[in-house]
C-alpha positions as CSV (number, residue, x, y, z in Angstrom):
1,X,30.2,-41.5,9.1
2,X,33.1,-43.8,10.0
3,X,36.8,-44.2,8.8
4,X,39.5,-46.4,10.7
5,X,43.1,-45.2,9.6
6,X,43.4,-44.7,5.9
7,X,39.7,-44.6,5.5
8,X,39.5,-41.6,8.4
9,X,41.0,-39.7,5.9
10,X,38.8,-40.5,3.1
11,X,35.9,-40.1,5.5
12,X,37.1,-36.5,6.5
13,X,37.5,-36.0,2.8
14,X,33.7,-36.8,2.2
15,X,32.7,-34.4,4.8
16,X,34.2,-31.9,3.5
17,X,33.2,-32.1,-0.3
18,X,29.6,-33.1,1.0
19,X,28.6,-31.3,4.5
20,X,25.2,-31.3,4.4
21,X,24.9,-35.2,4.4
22,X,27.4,-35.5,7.2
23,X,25.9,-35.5,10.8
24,X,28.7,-36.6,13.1
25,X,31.8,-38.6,12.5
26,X,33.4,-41.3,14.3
27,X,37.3,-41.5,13.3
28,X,39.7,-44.7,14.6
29,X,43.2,-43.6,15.1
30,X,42.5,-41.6,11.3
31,X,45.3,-41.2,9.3
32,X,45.3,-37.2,7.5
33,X,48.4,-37.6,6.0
34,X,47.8,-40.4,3.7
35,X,49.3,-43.6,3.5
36,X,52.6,-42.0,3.7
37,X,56.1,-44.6,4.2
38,X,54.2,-47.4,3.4
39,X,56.3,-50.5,2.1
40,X,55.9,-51.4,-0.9
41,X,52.7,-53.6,-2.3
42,X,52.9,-57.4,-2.5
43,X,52.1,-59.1,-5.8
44,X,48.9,-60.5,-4.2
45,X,48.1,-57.0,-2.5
46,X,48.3,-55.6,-6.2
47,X,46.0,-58.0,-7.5
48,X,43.7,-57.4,-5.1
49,X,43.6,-53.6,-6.1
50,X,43.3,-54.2,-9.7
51,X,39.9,-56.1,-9.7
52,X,38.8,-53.8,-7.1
53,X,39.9,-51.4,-10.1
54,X,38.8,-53.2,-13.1
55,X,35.1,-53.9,-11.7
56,X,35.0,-50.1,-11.1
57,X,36.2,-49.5,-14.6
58,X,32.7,-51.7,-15.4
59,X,30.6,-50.1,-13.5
60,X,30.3,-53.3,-11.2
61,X,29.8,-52.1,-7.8
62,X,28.9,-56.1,-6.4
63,X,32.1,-57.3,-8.0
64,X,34.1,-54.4,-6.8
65,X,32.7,-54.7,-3.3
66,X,33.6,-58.6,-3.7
67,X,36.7,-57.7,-4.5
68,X,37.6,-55.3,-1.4
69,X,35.8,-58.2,1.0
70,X,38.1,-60.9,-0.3
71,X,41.1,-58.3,0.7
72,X,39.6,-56.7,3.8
73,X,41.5,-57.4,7.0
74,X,38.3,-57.5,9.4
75,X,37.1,-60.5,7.2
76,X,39.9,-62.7,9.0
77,X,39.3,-61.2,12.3
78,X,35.3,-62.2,11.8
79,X,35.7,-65.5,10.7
80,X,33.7,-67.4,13.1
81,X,31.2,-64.5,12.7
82,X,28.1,-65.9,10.8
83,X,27.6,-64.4,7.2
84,X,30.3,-61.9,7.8
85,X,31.7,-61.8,4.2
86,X,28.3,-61.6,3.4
87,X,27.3,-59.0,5.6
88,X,30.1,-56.9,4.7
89,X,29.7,-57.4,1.2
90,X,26.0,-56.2,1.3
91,X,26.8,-53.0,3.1
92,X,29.6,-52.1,0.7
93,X,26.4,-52.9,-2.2
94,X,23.9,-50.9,-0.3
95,X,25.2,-47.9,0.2
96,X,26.7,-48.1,-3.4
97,X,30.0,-46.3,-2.0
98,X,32.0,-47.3,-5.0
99,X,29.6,-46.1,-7.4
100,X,30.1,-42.8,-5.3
101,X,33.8,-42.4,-4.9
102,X,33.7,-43.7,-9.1
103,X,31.2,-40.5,-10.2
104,X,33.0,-37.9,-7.5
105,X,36.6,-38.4,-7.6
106,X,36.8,-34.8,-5.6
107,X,36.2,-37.3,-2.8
108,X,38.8,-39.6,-3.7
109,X,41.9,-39.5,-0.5
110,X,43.9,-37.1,-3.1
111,X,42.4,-33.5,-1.1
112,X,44.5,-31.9,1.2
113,X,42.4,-32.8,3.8
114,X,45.3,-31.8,6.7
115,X,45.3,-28.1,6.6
116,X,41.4,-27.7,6.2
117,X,40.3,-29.7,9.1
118,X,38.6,-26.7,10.9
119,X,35.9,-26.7,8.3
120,X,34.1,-29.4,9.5
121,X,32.2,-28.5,12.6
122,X,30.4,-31.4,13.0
123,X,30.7,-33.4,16.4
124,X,33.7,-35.7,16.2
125,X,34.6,-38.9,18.1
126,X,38.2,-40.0,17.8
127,X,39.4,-43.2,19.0
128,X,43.2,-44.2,19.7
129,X,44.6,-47.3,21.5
130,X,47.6,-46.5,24.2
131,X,49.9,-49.3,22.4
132,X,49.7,-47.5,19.0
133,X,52.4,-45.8,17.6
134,X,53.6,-42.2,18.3
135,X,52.2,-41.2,14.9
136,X,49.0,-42.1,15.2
137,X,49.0,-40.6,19.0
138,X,50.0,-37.4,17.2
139,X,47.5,-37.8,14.6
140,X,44.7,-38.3,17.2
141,X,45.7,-35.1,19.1
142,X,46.2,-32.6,15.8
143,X,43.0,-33.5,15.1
144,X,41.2,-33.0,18.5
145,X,42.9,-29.5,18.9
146,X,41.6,-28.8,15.2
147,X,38.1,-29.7,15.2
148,X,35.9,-27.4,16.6
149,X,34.1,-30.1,18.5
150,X,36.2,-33.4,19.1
151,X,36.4,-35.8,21.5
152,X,38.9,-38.6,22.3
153,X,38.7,-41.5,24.0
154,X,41.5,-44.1,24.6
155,X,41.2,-47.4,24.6
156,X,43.6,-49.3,27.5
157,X,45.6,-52.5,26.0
158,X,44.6,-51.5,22.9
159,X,46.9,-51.0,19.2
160,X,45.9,-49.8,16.2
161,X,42.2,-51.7,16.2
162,X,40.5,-50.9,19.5
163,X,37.3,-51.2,17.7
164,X,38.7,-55.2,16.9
165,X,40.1,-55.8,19.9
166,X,37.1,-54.6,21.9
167,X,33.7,-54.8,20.0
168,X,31.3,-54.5,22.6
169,X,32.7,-51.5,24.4
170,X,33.3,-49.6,21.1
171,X,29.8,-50.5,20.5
172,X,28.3,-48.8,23.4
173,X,30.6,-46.3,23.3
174,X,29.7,-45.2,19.4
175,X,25.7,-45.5,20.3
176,X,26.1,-43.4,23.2
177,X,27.9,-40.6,21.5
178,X,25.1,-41.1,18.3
179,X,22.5,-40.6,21.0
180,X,23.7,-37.7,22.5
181,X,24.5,-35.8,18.6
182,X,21.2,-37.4,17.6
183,X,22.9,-38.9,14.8
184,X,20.1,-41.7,14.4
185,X,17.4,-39.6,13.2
186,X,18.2,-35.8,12.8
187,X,17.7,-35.4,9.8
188,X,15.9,-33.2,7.3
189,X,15.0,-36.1,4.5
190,X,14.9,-35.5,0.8
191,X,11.9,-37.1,1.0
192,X,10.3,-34.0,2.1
193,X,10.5,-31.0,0.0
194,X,12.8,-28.3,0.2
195,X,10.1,-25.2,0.7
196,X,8.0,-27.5,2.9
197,X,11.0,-28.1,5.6
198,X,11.7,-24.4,5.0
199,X,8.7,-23.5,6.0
200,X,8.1,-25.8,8.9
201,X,11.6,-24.6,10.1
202,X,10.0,-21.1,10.0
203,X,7.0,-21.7,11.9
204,X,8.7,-23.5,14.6
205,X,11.4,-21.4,15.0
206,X,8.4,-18.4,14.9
207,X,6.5,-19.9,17.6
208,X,9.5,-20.5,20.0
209,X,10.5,-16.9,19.8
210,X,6.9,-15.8,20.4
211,X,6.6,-17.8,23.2
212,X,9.8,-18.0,24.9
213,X,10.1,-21.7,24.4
214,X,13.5,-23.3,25.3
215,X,13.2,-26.3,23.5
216,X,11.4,-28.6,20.6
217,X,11.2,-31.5,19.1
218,X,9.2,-32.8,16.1
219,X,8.7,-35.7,13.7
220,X,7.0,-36.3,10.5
221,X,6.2,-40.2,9.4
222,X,4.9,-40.5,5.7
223,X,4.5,-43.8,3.4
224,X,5.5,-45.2,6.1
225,X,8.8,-43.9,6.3
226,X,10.7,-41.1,8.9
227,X,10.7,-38.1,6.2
228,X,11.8,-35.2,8.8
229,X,13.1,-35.5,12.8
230,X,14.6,-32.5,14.3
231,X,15.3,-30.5,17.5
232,X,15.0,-26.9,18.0
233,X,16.5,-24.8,21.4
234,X,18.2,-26.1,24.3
235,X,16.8,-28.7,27.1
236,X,17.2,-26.9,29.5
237,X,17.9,-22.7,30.2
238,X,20.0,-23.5,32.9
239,X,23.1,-24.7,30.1
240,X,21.2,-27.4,28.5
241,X,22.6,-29.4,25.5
242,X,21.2,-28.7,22.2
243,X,17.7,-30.2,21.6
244,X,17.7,-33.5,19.1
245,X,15.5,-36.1,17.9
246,X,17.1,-38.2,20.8
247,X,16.1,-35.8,23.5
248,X,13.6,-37.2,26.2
249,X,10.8,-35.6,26.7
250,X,7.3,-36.2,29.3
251,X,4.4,-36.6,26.9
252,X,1.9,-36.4,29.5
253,X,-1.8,-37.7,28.8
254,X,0.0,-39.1,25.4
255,X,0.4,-41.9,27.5
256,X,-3.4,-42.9,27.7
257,X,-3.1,-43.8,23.8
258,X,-0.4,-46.3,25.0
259,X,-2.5,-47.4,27.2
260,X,-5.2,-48.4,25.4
261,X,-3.1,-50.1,23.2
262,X,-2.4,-52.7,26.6
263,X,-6.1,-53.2,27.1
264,X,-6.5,-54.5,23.5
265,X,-3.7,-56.5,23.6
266,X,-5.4,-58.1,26.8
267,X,-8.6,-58.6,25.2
268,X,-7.2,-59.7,22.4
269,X,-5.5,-62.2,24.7
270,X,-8.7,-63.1,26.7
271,X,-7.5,-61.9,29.8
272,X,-9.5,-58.6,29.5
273,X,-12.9,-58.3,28.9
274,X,-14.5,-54.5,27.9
275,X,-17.9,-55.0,29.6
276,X,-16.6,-56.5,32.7
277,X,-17.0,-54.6,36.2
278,X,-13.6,-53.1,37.5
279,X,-14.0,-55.1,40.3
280,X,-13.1,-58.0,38.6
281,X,-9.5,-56.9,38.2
282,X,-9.0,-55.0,41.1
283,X,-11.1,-55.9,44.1
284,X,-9.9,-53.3,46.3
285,X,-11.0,-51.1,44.2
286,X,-13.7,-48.6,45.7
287,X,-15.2,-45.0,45.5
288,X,-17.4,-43.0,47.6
289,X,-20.3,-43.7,45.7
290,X,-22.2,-47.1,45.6
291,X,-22.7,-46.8,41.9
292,X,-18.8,-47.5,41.8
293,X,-19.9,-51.3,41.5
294,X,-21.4,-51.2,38.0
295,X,-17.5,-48.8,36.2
296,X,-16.8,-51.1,33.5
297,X,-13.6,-51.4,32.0
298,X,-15.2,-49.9,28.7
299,X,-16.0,-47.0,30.5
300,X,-12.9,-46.0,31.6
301,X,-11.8,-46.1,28.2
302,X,-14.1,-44.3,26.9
303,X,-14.3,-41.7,29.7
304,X,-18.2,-42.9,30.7
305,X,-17.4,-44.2,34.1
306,X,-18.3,-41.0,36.1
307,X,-15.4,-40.7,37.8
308,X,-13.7,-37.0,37.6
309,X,-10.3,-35.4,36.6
310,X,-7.8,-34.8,38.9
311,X,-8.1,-31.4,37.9
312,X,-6.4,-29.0,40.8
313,X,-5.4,-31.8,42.5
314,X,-2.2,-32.3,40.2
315,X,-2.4,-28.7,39.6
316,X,0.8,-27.9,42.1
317,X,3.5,-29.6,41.4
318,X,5.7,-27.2,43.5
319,X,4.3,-28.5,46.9
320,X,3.1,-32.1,45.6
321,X,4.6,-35.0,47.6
322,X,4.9,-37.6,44.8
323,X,5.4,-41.2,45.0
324,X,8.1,-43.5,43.2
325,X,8.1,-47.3,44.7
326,X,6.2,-50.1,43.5
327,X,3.5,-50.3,45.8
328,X,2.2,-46.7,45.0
329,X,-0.7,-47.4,42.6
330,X,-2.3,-49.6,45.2
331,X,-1.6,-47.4,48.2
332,X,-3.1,-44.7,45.7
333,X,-6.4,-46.6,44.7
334,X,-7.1,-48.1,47.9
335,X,-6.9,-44.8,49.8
336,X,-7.1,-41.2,47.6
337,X,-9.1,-42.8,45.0
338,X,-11.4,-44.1,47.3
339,X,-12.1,-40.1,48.4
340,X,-13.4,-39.6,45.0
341,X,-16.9,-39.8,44.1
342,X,-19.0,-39.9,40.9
343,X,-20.0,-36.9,38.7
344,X,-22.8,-39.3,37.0
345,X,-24.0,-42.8,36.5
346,X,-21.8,-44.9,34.9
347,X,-22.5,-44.7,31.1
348,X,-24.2,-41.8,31.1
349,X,-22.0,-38.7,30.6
350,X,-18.8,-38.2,29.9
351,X,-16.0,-36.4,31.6
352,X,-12.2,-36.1,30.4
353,X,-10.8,-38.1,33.3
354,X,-7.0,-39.1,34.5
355,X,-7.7,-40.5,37.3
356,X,-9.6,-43.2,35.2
357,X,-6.7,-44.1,32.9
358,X,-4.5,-44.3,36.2
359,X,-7.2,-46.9,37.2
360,X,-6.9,-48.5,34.2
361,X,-3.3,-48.7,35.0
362,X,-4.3,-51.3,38.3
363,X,-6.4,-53.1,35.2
364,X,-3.7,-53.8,33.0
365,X,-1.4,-54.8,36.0
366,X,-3.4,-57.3,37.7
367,X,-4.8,-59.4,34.3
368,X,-1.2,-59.1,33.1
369,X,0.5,-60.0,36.3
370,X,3.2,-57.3,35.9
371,X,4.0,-53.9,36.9
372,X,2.4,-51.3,34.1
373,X,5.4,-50.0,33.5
374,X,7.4,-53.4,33.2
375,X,4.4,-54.6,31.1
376,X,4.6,-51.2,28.9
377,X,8.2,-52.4,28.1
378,X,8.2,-55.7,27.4
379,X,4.8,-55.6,25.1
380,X,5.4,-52.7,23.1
381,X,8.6,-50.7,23.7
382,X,10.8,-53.0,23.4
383,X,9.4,-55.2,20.1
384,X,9.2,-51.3,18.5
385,X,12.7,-50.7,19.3
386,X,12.0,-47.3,21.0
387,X,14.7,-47.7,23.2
388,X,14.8,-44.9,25.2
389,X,10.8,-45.0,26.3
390,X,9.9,-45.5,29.4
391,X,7.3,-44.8,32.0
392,X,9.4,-44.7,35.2
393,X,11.4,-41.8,35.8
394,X,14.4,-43.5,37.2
395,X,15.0,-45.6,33.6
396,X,15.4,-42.2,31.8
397,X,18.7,-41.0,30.7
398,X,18.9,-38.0,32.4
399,X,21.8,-36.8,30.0
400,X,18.7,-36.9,27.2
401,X,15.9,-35.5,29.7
402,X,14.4,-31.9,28.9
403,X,14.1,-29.8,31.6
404,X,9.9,-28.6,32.4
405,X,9.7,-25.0,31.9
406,X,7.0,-22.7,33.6
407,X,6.2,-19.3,33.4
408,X,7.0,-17.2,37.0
409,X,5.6,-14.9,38.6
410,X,6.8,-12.5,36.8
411,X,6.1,-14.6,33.0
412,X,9.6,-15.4,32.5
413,X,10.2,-18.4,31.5
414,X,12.4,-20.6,34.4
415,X,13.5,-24.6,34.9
416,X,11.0,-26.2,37.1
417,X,13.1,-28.3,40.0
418,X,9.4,-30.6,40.1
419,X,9.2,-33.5,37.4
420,X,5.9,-33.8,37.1
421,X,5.8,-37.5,37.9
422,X,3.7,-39.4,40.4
423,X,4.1,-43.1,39.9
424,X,0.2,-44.0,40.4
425,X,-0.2,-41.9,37.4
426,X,2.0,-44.1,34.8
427,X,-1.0,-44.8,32.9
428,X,-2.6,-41.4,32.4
429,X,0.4,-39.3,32.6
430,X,4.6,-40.7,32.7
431,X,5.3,-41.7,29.2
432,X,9.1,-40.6,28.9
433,X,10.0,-40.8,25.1
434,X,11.7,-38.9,22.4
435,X,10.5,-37.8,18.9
436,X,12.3,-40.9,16.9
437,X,10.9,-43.3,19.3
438,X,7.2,-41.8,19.0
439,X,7.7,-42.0,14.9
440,X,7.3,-45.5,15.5
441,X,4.5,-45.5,17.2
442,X,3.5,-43.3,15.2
443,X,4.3,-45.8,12.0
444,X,3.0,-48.6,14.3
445,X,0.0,-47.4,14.5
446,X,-0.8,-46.0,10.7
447,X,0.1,-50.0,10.3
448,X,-2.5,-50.8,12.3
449,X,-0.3,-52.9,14.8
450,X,2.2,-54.1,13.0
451,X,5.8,-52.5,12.7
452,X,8.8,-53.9,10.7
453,X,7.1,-57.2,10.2
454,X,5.7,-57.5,13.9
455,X,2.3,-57.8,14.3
456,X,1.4,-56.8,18.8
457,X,-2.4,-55.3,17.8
458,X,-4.9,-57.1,15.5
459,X,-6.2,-54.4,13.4
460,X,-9.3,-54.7,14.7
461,X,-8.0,-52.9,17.7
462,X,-7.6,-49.8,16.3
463,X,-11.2,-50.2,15.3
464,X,-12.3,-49.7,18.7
465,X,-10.1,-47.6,19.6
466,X,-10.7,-45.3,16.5
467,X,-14.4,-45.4,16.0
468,X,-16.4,-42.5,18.2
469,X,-18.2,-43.4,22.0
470,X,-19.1,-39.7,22.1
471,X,-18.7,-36.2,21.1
472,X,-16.7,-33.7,23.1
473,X,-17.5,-30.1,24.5
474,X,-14.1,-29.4,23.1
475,X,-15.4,-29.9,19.8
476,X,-15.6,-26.1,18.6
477,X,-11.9,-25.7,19.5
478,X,-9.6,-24.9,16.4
479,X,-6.0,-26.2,16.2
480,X,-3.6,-24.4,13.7
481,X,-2.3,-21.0,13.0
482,X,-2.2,-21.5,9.5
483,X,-4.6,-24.6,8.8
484,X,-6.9,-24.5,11.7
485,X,-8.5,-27.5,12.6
486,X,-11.3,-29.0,14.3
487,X,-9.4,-32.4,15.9
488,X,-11.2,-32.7,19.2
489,X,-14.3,-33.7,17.9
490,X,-14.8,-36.6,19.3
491,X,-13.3,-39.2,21.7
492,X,-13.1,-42.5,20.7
493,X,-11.2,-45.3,22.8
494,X,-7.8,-43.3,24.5
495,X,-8.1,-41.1,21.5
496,X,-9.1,-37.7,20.5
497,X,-11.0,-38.0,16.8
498,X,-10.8,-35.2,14.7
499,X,-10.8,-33.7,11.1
500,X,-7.7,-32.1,9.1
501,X,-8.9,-31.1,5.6
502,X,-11.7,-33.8,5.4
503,X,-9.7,-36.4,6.6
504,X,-10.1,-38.3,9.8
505,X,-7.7,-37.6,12.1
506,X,-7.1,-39.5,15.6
507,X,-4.8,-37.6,18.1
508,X,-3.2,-38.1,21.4
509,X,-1.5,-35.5,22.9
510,X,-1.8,-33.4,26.8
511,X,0.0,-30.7,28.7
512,X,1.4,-30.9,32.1
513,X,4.0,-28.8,34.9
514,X,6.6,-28.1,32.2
515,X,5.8,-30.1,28.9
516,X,3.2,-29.8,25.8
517,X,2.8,-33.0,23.4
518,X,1.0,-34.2,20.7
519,X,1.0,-37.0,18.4
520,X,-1.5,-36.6,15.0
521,X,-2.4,-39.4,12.4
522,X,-4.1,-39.3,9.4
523,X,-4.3,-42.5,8.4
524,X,-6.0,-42.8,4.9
525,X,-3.2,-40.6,4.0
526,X,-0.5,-42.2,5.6
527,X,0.5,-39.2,7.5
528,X,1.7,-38.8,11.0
529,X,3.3,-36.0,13.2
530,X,5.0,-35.6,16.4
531,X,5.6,-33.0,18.6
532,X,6.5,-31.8,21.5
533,X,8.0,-28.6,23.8
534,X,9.4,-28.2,27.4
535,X,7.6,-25.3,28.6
536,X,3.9,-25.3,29.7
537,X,2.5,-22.1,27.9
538,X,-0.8,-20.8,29.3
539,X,-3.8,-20.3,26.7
540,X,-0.7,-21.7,24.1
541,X,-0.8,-25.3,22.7
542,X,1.9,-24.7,20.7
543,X,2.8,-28.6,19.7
544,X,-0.7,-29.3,18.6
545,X,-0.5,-26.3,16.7
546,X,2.4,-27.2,14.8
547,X,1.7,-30.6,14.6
548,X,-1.7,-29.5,12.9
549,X,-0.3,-26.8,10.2
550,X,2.4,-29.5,9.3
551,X,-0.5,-32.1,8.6
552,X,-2.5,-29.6,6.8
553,X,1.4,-28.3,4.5
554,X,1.6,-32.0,3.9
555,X,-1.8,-32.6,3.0
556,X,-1.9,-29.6,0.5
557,X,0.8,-30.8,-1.6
């Protein structure tokens, strides 16, 4: 919530008659004591305030917003911004505020908001310019050495309107301090109910005691909207911030769903074709069996193409030399992936394999003409708005980044110094993201491709890539405590298909040094979860677990 001056008052007054809809607050040299000393009102001043009053009296919110635009000092400052009356107008309108104040007057700036100030715990950003007045100065600082968790920044060459005076600093200054309170989407929605966030509150909080699991993050998408998103336990053990919907996590094989995505977007641009020889793409590209030749991009998708898991081979992160320039992937498929031979003949078997979707990674690269990773960005993190995704490890925010957790050898639970990130992997294993960024993808993908009236996948793509190529041996393998479910039943194209109380149910998700994700759709009921930890549990896959009983809470409603 924001209040500049006056209106930091009335905003402090909110958040203490209404707490539990108050996340953070962001106050611009706030005024607690009122308008006090104030010179008199002028004739046009008054008649401002008294059809701001006499559409409020008529229960006219429009008019009364109207009314305050007309008045409103910002309007002048933003007059060679486009549509600015108009876009102030319709925020007043949305949010209804006047409606608000008009049906709860214990809201209205009359509370003695000054001596109760330590009530409100939430995080607090206060904002002062060094030419303001003494007042506000002392305003500013009563208020930071009253809250129990303030911060204050001052603005240089700045009065009473820093926020005016320099937009596109307060701007980043505002997001950044959102990001880091995970203001955006921490949120226990309404639109869930009450018992169901209960419980799911419960049974997370259950698991991470059982396990010893420092922190978690998990996201619920339904009718197409972000019902729940909420953090749980610390990044890191080692005096890590709180866990939010903001934190970045490493979703590990996750990333293959992503992946696939790319291809499809390729074919659907003609620059990919599914029954074309690797080869074709990536010349260099060789194994240490002939049959190599005939791997078809289709296969790698599908996990035909004989070649094997890394398995061991990524296995010890503590003593594993990884690589982080540009020129990895190739160095990586013309030289250790050229050690690797087949386990079958193309097409016929099928083996779980990372080392394909890495491949797949010098596919996507060469018929794009970009980087994976730069291509990943511009195609679909970006157009979603999931801003803090990536798959390089030197673009995350390491202020947001969860620390890997592992077991020693002992069983205690300890921070990991070894990210495990090996560039040539991007495709099969890097995707940095955080729970409100995966909701979209999450919502992107119940859409079909499309997200907030942007179409990147014809829906057709998610035929292929959710219709089965084969059944798993994982296939007897239960997820769920409480609702156990069968949801590796089959692989279809970078996904797992499976079955949550009858309904089909595609899943990507994967554990590596330090992390556990998963990401479960149900699409004929337009339900999606996401989930993930930072501590790799053995025998435990405690995100797919969770992510499964909450389908199966929200599917018993």
């Amino acid at each position: 919530m924001f209040g500049h001056s006056f209106g930091g008052e009335i905003a402090i007054n909110f958040a203490l008659a209404y707490p539990e809809m108050v996340r953070s607050l962001v106050l611009i040299e706030p005024d607690i004591q009122g308008a006090q000393g104030l010179p008199a009102l002028t004739p046009e001043e008054e008649a401002s305030f008294a059809a701001v009053f006499a559409a409020l009296e008529k229960e006219d919110n429009a008019g009364a917003a109207l009314a305050i635009v007309d008045m409103h000092p910002l309007v002048a400052v933003a007059k060679d911004v486009p549509d600015a009356r108009e876009l102030i107008l319709s925020a007043f309108t949305d949010y209804q505020w006047f409606q608000f104040l008009n049906e709860n007057p214990v809201v209205q700036p009359e509370i003695a908001s000054a001596g109760r100030i330590e009530e409100i715990t939430v995080p607090t950003l206060l904002v002062v310019g060094d030419s303001t007045t003494d007042y506000q100065k002392t305003e500013v600082d009563r208020l930071v050495e009253g809250l129990p968790d303030a911060e204050k920044v001052v603005f240089e060459n700045s009065d009473h309107f820093p926020h005016v005076l320099y937009p596109d600093i307060f701007n980043t200054l505002v997001l950044d301090f959102m990001a880091g309170v995970g203001t955006e989407a921490d949120s226990q929605s309404t639109q869930l109910d009450v018992d169901i966030v209960t419980q799911i509150d419960a049974m997370v909080e259950e698991t991470m005691a059982r396990i010893d699991l420092p922190g978690f993050a998990l996201a619920v998408v339904k009718d197409g909207e972000v019902v729940y998103a909420k953090g749980f336990g610390v990044t890191s053990l080692d005096g890590g911030a709180p866990v939010t919907s903001q934190t970045v996590f490493q979703w590990a094989e996750t990333s293959m769903a992503l992946t696939a995505m790319a291809v499809m977007q390729l074919v659907e641009a003609g620059k990919i074709d599914l029954d074309a020889p690797i080869t074709d793409y990536v010349p260099y590209f060789k194994l240490a069996d002939e049959r190599y030749t005939a791997i078809t991009v289709g296969q790698l998708m599908s996990h035909r193409s004989g070649i094997p898991d890394s398995g061991d081979a990524m296995a010890d992160w503590e003593n594993f030399m990884p690589q982080y320039d540009g020129g990895a992937l190739e160095r990586w498929v013309r030289n250790d992936l050229a050690e690797q031979g087949l386990l079958f003949a193309p097409g016929e078997g099928w083996e779980y394999s990372d080392l394909a979707y890495a491949l797949l990674g010098s596919v996507i690269e060469a018929a794009s003409g970009q980087p994976y990773e730069a291509y990943m960005t511009e195609h679909f993190f970006a157009p979603l708005g999931m801003d803090k995704s990536t798959f390089l490890l030197e673009e995350v925010d390491k202020t947001l980044l969860a620390s890997p957790h592992v077991p020693d050898a002992t069983g205690a639970t300890v921070v990991t110094k070894a990210q495990p990130y090996h560039r040539p992997f991007a495709a099969a294993n890097n995707l940095f993201a955080n729970v409100a960024d995966m909701a979209k993808l999450a919502q992107f993908s119940l859409n079909r491709g499309e997200l907030n009236g942007v179409r990147l996948l014809p829906e057709s793509a998610f035929d292929t890539m959710w219709t089965a190529t084969t059944p798993t041996p994982f296939a007897d393998f239960p997820f769920g405590r409480i609702h156990p479910s069968m949801l590796m039943l089959e692989w279809g194209n970078g996904w797992f298909l499976g079955d949550i109380a009858g309904h089909q149910a595609p899943n990507a998700g994967g554990g590596e040094h330090g992390y556990l994700a998963q990401m479960f759709l149900v699409p004929d009921a337009n339900l999606g979860v996401v989930a993930v930890g930072n501590r790799l549990a053995t025998d435990e896959y405690y995100a797919a677990d969770i992510a499964a009983d909450v389908l199966g809470m929200l599917l018993e409603e």
